[in-house]
Residue, then its C-alpha position, 0 to 999 in steps of 0.5 A: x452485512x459486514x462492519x468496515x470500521x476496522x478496514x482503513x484506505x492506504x496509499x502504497x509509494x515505490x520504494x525507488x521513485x517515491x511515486x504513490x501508485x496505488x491505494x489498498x485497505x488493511x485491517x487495522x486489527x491484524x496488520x499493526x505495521x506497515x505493510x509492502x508488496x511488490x508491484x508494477x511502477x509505471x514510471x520506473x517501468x519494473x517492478x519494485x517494492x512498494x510499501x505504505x505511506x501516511 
């Protein structure tokens, strides 16, 4: 079985809104920084960057 002590829970927000739409784990080991993706913001209603909040 696989150890999760290194995967920690982040919050992504939509780089126009500030809205927090969606929550992914990172490996804390390999991404030391933070880390965005470009994904759907239902209350822009287009797809922007989002990118990791505290």
């Amino acid at each position: 079985m696989a150890k999760k002590e290194n995967r920690l829970v982040v919050t992504m927000a939509c780089g126009e809104c500030k809205e927090r739409n969606y929550t992914t784990e990172k490996n804390r080991k390999n991404d030391t920084g933070r880390i965005s993706f470009n994904k759907y913001c239902p209350k822009c209603r287009k797809h922007t960057e989002h990118r990791e909040e505290k």
